[in-house]
C-alpha positions as CSV (number, residue, x, y, z in Angstrom):
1,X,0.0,0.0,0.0
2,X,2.9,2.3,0.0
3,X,4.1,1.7,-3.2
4,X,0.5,2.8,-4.1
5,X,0.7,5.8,-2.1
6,X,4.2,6.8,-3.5
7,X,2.8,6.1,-7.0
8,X,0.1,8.5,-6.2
9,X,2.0,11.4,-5.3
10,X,4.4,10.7,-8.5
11,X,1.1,10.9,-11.0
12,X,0.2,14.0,-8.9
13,X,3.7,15.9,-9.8
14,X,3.1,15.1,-12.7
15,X,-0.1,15.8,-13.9
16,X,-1.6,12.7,-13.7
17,X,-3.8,12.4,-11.0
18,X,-7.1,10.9,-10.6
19,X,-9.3,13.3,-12.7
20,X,-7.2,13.5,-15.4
21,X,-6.6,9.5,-15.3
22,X,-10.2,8.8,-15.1
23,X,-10.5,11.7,-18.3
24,X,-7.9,9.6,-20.2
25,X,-10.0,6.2,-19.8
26,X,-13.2,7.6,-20.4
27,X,-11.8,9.1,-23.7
28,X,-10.2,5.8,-24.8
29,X,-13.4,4.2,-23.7
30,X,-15.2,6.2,-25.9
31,X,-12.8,5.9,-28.9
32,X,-12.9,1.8,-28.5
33,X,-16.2,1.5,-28.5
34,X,-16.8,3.9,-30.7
35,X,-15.0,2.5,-33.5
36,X,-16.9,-0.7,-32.6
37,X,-20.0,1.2,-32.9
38,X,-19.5,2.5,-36.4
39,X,-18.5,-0.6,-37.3
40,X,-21.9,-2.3,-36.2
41,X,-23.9,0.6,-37.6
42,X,-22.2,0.1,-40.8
43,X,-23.1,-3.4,-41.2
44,X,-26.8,-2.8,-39.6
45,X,-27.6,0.3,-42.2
46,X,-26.1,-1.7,-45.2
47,X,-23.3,0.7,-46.3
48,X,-20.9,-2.5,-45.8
49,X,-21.0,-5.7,-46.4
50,X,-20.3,-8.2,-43.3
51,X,-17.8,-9.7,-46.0
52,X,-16.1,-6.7,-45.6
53,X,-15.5,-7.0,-41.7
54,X,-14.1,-10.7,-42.5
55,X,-11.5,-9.2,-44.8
56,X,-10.4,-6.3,-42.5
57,X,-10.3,-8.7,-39.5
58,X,-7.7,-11.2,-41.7
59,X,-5.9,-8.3,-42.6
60,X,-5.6,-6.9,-39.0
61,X,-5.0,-10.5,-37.5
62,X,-3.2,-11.8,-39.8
63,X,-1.2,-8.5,-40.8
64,X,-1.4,-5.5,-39.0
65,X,-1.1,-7.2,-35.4
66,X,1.5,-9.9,-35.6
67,X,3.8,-6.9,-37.0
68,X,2.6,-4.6,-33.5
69,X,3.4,-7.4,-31.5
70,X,7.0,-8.3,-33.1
71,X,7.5,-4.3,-32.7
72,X,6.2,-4.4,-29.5
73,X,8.6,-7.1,-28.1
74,X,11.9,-6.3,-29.9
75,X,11.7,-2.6,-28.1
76,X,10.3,-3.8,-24.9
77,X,12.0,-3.8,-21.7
78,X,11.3,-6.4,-19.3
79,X,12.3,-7.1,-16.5
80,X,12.2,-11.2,-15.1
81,X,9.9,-13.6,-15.8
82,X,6.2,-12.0,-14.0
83,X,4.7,-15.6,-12.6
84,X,2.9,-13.4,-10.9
85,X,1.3,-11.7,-13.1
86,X,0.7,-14.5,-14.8
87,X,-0.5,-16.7,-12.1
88,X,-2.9,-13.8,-11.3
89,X,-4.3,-13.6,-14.7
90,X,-5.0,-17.5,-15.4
91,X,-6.3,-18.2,-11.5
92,X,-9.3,-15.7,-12.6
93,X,-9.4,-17.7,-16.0
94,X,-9.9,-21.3,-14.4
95,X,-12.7,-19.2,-12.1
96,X,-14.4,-18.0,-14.8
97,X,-13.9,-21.1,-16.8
98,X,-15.6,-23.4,-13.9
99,X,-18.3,-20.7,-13.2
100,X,-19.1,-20.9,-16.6
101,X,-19.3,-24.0,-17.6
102,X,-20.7,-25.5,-14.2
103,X,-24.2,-22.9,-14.7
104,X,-24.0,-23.8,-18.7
105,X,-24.4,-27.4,-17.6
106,X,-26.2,-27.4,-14.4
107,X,-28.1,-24.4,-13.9
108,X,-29.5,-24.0,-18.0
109,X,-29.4,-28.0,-18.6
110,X,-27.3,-28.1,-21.1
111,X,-25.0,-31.2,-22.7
112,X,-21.0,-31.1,-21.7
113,X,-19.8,-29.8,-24.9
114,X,-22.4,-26.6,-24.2
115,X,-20.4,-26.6,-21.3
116,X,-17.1,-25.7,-22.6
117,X,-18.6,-23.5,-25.0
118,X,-19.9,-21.6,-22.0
119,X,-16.4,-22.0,-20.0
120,X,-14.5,-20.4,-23.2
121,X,-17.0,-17.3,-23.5
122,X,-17.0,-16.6,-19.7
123,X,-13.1,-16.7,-19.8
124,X,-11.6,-16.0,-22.9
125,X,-10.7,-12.4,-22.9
126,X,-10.3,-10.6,-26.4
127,X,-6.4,-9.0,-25.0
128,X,-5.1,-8.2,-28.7
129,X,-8.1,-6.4,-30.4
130,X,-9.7,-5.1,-27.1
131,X,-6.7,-5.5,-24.5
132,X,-4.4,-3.2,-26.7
133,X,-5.8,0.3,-27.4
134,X,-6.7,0.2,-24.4
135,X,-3.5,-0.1,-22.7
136,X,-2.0,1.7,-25.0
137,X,-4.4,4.9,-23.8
138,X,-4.7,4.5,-20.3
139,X,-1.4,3.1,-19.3
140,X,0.8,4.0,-22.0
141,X,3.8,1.6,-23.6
142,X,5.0,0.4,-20.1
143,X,1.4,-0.8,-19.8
144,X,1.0,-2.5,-22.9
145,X,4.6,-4.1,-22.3
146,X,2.9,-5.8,-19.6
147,X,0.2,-6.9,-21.3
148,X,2.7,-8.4,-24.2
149,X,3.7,-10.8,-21.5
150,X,0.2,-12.1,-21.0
151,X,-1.0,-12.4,-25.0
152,X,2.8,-14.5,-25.3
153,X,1.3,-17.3,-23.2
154,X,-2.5,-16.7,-23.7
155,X,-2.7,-17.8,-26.7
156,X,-1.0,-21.0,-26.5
157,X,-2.4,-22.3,-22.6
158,X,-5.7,-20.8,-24.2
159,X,-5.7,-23.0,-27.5
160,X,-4.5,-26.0,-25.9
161,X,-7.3,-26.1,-23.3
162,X,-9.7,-25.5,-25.6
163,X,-8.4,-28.4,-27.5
164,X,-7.9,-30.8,-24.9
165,X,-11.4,-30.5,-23.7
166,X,-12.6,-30.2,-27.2
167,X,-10.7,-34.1,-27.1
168,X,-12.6,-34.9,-23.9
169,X,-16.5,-33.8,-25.2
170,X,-16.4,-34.1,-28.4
171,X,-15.4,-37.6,-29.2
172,X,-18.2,-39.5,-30.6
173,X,-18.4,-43.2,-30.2
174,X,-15.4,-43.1,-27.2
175,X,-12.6,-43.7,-29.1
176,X,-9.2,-43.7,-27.5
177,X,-7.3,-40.1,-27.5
178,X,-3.8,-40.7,-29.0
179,X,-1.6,-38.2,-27.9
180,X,1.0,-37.6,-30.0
181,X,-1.7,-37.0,-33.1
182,X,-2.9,-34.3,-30.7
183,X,0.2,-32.9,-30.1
184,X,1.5,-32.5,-33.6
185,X,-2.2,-31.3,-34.4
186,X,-1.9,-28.7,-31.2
187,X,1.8,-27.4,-32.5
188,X,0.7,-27.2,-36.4
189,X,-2.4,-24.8,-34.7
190,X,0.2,-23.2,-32.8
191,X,2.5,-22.1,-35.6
192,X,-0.4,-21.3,-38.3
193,X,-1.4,-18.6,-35.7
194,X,-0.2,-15.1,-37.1
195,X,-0.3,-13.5,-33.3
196,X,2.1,-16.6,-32.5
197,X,4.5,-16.0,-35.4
198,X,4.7,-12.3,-34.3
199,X,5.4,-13.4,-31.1
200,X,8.1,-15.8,-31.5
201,X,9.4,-13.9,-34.5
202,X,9.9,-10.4,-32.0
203,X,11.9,-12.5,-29.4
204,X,13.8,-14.2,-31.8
205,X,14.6,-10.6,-33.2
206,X,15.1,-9.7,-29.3
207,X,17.3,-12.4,-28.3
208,X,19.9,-12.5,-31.2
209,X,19.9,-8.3,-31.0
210,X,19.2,-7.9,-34.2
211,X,19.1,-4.3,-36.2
212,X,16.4,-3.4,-37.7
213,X,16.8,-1.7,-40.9
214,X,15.4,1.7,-41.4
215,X,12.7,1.2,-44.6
216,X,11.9,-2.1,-42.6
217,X,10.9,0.3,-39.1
218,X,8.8,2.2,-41.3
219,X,6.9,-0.8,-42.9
220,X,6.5,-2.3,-39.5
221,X,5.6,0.8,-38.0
222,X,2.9,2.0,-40.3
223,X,1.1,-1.3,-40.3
224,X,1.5,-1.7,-36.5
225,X,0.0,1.8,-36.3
226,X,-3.6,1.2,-38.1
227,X,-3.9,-2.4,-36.0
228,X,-5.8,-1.5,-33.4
229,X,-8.5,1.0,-35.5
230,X,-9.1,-0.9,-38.1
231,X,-8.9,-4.3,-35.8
232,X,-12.4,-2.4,-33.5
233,X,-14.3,-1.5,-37.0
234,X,-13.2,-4.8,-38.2
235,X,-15.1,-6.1,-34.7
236,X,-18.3,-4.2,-34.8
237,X,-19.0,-4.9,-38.2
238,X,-18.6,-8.3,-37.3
239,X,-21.3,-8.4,-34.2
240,X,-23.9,-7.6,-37.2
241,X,-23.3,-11.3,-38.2
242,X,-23.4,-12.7,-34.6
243,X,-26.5,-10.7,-34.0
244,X,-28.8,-11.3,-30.8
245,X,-31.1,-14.9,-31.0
246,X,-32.4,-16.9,-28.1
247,X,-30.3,-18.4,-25.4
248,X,-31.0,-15.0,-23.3
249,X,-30.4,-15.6,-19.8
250,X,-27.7,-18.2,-20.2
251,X,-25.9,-14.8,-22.8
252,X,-26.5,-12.4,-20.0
253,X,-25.2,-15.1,-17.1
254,X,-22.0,-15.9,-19.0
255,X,-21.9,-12.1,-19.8
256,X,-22.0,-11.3,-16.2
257,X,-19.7,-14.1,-15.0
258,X,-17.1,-12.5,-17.7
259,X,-17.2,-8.6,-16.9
260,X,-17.5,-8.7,-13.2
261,X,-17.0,-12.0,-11.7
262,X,-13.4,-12.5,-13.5
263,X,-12.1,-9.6,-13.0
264,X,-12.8,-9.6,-9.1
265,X,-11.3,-13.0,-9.1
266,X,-8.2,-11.4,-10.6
267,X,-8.3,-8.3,-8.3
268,X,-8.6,-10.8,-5.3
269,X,-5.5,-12.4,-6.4
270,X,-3.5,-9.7,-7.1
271,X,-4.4,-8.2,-3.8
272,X,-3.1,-10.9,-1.7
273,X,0.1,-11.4,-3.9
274,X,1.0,-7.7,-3.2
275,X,1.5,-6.8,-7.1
276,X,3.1,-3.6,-8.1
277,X,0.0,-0.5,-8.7
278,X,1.0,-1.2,-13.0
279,X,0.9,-4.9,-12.9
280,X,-2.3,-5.3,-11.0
281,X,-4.1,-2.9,-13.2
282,X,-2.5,-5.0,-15.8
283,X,-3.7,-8.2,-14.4
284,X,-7.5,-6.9,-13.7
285,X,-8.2,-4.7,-16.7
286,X,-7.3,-7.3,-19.5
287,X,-10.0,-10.3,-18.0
288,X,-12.6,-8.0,-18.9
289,X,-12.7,-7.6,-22.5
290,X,-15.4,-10.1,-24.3
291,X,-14.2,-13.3,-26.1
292,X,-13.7,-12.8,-29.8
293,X,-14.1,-15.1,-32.2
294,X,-12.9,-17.8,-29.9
295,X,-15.9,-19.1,-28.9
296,X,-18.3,-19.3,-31.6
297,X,-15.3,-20.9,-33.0
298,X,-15.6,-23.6,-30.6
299,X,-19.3,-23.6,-30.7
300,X,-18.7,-24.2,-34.3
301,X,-16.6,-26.8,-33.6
302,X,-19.0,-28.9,-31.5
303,X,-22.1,-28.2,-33.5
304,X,-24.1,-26.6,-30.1
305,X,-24.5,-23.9,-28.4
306,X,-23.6,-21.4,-31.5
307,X,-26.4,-19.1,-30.6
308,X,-25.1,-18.9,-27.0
309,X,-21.8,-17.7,-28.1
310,X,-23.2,-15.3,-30.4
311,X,-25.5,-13.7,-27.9
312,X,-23.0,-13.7,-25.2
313,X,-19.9,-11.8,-27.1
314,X,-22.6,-9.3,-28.4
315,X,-23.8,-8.4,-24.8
316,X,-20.6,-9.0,-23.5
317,X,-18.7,-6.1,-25.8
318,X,-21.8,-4.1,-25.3
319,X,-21.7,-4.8,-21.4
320,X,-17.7,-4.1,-21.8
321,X,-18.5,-0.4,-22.6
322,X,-20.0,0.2,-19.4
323,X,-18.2,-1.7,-17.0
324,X,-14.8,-0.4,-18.2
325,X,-14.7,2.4,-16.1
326,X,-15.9,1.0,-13.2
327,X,-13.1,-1.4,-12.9
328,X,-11.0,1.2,-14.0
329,X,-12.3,3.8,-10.8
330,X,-11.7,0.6,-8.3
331,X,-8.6,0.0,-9.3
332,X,-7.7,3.6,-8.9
333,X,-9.2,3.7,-5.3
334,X,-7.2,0.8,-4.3
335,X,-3.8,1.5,-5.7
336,X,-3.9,5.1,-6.6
């Protein structure tokens, strides 16, 4: 708690108190979800096509953010391995997970592979497309450095739990898992993933200290810098094809379960591990953010619960807009 006082005092001589904090996340609030919103009325009103989101999202994903993420982690500077951090932000995903897929299957009724379709879109957080303007406005490039640690790892711990219970529900007719199939199935995944090969490609560059040429900065620069805004309209004009169909409650539970009840999981655990005022903002902002495409993905995979996905990332990146700033105002009360 002094660390958080001292921090206080240091945004204060600088400028950066609490008003003018709480002004710069209700402006990047407003640009995020913003650009999602003209996005969505873009597809809704008919001036775009929805094939148009699909090819923006491939070019961001596939494109725009790998190169911010190599830019990102060849510049960065870090400083030991956080298990903290990390063991803060995946101790709120197995909550959220559990949660999730325990009231998919017990409280609503529905079959296992529901379940994990309801354990993915309580806990799968949207960190690149949501996660990184939003760092990037509020907590500035030590912030997003942070973050950077968590997508490194998220996306691999994420994919391969999806997959292994994806193995456990969806086999039809028990046959027998066979695990080095899965594994070489789980690594191809792995290093098909554009985010991955940005990854891996920035801390190769980062290990081996390599220069970057000047005309190759600019390239990587100017991409990086349209990833996020184009990434958000990519996003909204997506939610026109996810639209808002049945499966109500079990959308706004899950919805619920991922905005509040995984976050405060997060901030409990940070709390008690004493983080630094950055990291646990870090560690508590990014389980907010709705799921992505991850799980209608899923859903799709299973064949059930496609609707339920749908509904729930559209409330849940509506719901996202609101809650924002109250997480936001906590986190500020308890670490300054």
């Amino acid at each position: 708690m002094r660390s958080a006082k001292k921090l206080w005092h240091v945004a204060h001589a600088s400028g950066l108190a609490y008003h003018g904090t709480m002004s710069a996340v209700t402006e990047t609030t407003l640009y995020i979800f913003g650009l999602i919103a003209l996005g969505y009325v873009s597809g809704v009103t008919g001036y775009l096509k929805t094939e148009v989101g699909d090819g923006l999202s491939a070019f961001a994903v596939r494109v725009a953010l790998p190169l911010l993420l190599f830019s990102t982690l060849t510049q960065a500077d870090f400083a030991g391995t956080p298990w903290k951090l990390w063991l803060t932000y995946f101790s709120a995903v197995i909550v959220a997970w559990t949660v999730g897929h325990l009231i998919t299957t017990r409280v609503f009724g529905r079959d296992s592979q529901a379940g994990v379709v309801g354990g993915v879109s309580s806990a799968f957080s949207n960190l690149v497309l949501l996660g990184t303007p939003f760092m990037l406005g509020v907590f500035g490039q030590p912030g997003f450095e942070l973050l950077s640690l968590l997508i490194a790892i998220h996306l691999p711990i994420m994919l391969m739990a999806s997959m292994v219970l994806f193995e456990i529900y969806g086999r039809k007719g028990g046959g027998q898992f066979e695990l080095l199939p899965f594994l070489r199935f789980f690594l191809l995944q792995l290093i098909r993933n554009p985010l991955v090969v940005g990854i891996l490609c920035g801390l190769a560059w980062r290990l081996f200290a390599l220069p970057l040429p000047s005309l190759a900065a600019r390239f990587v620069d100017t991409l990086a810098g349209i990833a996020a805004p184009l990434a958000l309209f990519a996003l909204g004009l997506g939610l026109k094809k996810f639209g808002i169909s049945g499966n109500v409650r079990p959308a706004l539970v899950l919805s619920t379960i991922k905005l509040m009840l995984m976050p405060a999981a997060a901030l409990a655990v940070a709390w008690l591990l004493d983080l630094p005022p950055l990291t646990a903002q870090v560690a508590v902002v990014p389980p907010r953010p709705p799921p992505g495409g991850k799980s209608p993905l899923i859903a799709g995979q299973f064949k059930t619960g496609q609707a339920l996905a749908a509904h729930q990332k559209t409330n849940a990146t509506a719901g996202a807009a609101i809650t924002t700033s109250f997480w936001v105002m906590i986190l500020h009360y308890l670490y300054g």
